[in-house]
N, C-alpha and C positions, 0 to 999 in steps of 0.2 A: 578709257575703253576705246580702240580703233574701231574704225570702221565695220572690217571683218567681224571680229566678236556681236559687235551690236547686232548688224543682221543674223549671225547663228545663234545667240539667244534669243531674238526675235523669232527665228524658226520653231525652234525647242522650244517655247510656250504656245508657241501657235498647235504644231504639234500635240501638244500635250493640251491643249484645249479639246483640240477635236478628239481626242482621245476618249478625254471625260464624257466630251457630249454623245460620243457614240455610245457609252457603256452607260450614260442616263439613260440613252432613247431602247436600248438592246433590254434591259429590265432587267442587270446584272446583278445578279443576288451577295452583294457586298457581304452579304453576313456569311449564307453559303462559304465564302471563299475564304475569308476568316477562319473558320472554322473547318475547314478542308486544311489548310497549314497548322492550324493547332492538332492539330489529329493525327499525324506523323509523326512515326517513331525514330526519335530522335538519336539513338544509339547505332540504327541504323544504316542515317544521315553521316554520322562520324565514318562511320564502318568504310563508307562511297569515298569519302572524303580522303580517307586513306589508301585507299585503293587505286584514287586519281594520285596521289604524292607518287605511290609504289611507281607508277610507270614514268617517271621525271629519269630514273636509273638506266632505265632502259634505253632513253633518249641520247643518254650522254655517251651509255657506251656503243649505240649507231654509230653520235659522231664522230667520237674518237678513232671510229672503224674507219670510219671514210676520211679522215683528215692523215692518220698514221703515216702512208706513204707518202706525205709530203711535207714530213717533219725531218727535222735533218737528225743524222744518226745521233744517237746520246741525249736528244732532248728528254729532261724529266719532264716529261707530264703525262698524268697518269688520266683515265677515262674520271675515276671518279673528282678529279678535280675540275670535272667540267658540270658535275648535279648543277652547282652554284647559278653558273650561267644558265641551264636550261630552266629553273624556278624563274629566277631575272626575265628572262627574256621574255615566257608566258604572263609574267604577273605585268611588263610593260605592257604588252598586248593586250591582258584584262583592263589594263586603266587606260591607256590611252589608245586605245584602235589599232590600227592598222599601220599607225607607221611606229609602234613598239616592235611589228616586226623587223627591225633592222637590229636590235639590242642585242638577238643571239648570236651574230655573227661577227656582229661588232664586240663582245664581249670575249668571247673563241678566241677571236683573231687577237686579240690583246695578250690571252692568258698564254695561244702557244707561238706567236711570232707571227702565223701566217696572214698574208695580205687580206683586208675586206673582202675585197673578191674572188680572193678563191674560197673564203665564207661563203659566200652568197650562191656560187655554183653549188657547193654543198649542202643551202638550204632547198635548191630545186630537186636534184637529188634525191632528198629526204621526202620530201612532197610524194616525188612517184613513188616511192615505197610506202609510203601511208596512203598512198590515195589504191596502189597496188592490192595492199594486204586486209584496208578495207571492203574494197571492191570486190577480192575472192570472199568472206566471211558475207556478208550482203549475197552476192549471187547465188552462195551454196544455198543460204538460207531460205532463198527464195523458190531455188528449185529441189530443193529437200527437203524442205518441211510440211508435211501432207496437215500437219493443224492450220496454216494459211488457208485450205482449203474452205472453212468456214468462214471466213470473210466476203465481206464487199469486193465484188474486180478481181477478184483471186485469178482468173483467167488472166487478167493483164498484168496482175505479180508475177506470174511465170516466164509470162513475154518479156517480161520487164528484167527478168533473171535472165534470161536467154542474151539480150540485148546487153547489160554489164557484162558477162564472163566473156563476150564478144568484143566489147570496147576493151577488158584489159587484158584479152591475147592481143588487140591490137594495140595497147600502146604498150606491150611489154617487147614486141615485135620492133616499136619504133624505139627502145630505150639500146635494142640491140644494132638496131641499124648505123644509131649515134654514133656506139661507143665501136661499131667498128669499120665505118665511113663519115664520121661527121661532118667534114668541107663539104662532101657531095651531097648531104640532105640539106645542111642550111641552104647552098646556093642552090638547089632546086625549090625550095619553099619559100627563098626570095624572089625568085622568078615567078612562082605562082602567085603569093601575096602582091608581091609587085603589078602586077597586072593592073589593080585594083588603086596600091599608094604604094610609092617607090620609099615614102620615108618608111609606113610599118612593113614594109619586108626588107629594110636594111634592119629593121629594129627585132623581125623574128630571126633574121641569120642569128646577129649577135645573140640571142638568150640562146639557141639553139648552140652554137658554139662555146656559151659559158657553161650551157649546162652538159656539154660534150669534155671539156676541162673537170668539170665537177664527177663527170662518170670514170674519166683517168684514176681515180683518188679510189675505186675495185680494181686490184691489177689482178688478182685471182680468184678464181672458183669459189675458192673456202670463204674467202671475204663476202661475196656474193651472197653465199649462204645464209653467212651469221649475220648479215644486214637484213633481209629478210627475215630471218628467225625472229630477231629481236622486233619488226616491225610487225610480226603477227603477232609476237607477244604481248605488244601493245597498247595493241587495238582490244584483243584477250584483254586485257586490264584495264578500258573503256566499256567495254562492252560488259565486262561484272557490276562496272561500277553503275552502271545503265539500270541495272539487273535488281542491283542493290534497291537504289531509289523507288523503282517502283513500288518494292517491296513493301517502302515505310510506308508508303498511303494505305487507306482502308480499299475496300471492296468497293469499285472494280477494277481499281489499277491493279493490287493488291495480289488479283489472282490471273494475270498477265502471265501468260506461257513466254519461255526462251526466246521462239520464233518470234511472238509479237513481242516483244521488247527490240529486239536485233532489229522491226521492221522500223519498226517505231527509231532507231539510231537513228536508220537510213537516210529516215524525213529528216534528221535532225542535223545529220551530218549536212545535206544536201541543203538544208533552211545557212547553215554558216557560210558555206559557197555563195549559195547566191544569194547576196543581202537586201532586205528593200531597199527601195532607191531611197538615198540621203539618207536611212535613218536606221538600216540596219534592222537586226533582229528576227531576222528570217528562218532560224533555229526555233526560236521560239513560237515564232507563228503557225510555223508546219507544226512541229511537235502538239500544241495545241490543237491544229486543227484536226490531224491522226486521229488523236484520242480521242476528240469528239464525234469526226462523222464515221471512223474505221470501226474505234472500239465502244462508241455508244458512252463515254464518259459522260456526265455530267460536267456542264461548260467549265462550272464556278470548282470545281476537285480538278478539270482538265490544264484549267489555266492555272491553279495552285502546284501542282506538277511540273507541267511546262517549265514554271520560274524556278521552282525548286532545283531543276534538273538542268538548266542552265546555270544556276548559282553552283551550284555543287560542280559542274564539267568544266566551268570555264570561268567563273571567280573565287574561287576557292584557294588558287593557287597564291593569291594576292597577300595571305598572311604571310606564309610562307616563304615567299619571295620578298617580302619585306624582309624581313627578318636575316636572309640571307644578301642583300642589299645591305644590312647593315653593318654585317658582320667582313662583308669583301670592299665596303667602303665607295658603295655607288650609288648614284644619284639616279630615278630612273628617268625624272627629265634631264638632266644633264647626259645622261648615257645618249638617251633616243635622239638630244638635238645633234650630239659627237657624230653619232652616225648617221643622222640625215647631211650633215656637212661634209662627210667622209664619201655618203653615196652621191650627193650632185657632183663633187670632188672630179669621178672616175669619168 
């Protein structure tokens, strides 16, 4: 065992020490929470599980949308031969973090010719349409749902509504500016970053330009459209499976309205964003924290939730993805190192 390893398993029981000791000293009702996961309806639980697979289809054929133009005429490949890679690529991301993101595109780029790189434009892309078509269902909800009003801060869920549908007229604004000046926005936001560090504003031009290449890959309206389309149906298809879950617990998740389920994503989408430092799981902590000080859950049913609903959004995909790994004859550590070599490579 190198160096490295030693101290990150050194961390990860330290870690997990203070974990334990916090939840001795907090008088966490082990049984309670036992008993909270035996108590969900398990047909449910499938039901979510399926519903998270259903939107793996939709994924494939975004990319297909956005890669299409830059396939050379007559290439056979079809949307649906790219499911494969999008199980792949989430279930590397389930098991090994953050750099399983490179598997999707590195896997793309295998199946239809195209370079990693213009993968990777592609994956930014994708990002603002997800982060897009989240942002509009989160905002609506915030500012249309008059049951919010019987919460805690409801005043500042509105503000808070006001504030997103304003950030994504504004980066929808800048997704247009890209795609129809992009030299001129990168070397003005290298100029501005630059002020600051001359290397990360050499280094925002460049993402700004790669993902100015990645927005090339829309040459029309109609494309435009069905990228979106497919990106709000999505999220529709995260947001049931959200809906689902809560469902299987008892009383009080149980009898969770639309609006607080949708609010309750938000935290959760927002908790995968920003992870805690080192150790992740920030999904999970908002999400528990919601339901405890928003909806008055009970900690030990809050925290059984919590994981339930992370297990089901975001490792779930890992059978499946196995299974399809097996079937297309990939390694997904071998894949993720190809393409960490591939990306220091460029």
């Amino acid at each position: 065992m190198n160096v490295r390893k030693l101290v990150t398993w050194s961390a990860v029981l330290a870690l997990v020490a203070v974990l334990l000791w916090k939840l001795h000293t907090s008088h966490f009702d082990w049984l309670g929470f036992w008993h909270a996961c035996r108590s969900v309806n398990t047909p449910l639980l499938l039901l979510a599980v399926v519903i998270i697979y259903a939107g793996f289809p939709l994924r494939a054929a975004r990319w297909m949308l956005l890669v299409r133009p830059s396939l050379p005429p007559g290439t056979p490949v079809r949307w649906y031969q790219l499911i494969g890679s999008q199980y792949i690529g989430f279930a590397a991301l389930a098991a090994l973090g953050r750099i399983g993101e490179l598997v999707r595109p590195y896997l793309v780029g295998k199946r239809t010719g195209l370079s990693f790189p213009s993968q990777i434009a592609v994956v930014a892309v994708e990002r603002i349409f997800d982060l897009g078509a989240f942002a509009l269902i989160f905002s609506l909800n915030l500012l249309l749902s008059p049951q919010l009003n019987s919460l805690p801060y409801h005043e500042r869920f509105r503000q808070m509504g006001y504030v997103v549908a304003a950030l994504t007229a504004v980066l929808i604004a800048f997704v247009v500016a890209v795609r129809l000046a992009g030299p001129r926005v990168a070397s003005t936001a290298q100029s501005l970053v630059g002020r600051f560090s001359a290397k990360a504003g050499e280094a925002v031009r460049e993402k700004i330009l790669a993902f100015r290449d990645g927005l090339r890959t829309i040459d029309n309206t109609r494309d435009f459209v069905l990228a979106a389309v497919y990106s709000l149906l999505l999220w529709v298809t995260i947001a049931a499976a959200y809906i689902v879950v809560m469902r299987a617990f008892p009383s009080p998740v149980h009898n969770m309205t639309v609006a607080y389920v949708l609010l309750l994503m938000g935290f959760s989408v927002v908790g995968s964003i920003v992870q805690l430092p080192g150790i992740g799981g920030g999904a999970q902590a908002l999400t528990i924290g919601a339901l405890t000080l928003l909806f008055s859950v009970p900690k030990e049913l809050a925290s059984s939730a919590g994981l339930i609903l992370w297990v089901i959004t975001t490792m779930s995909v890992l059978p499946i993805g196995l299974v399809f790994a097996q079937v297309e004859h990939v390694s997904l550590r071998g894949v993720t190192e190809a393409s960490e070599e591939v990306a220091a490579a460029r």
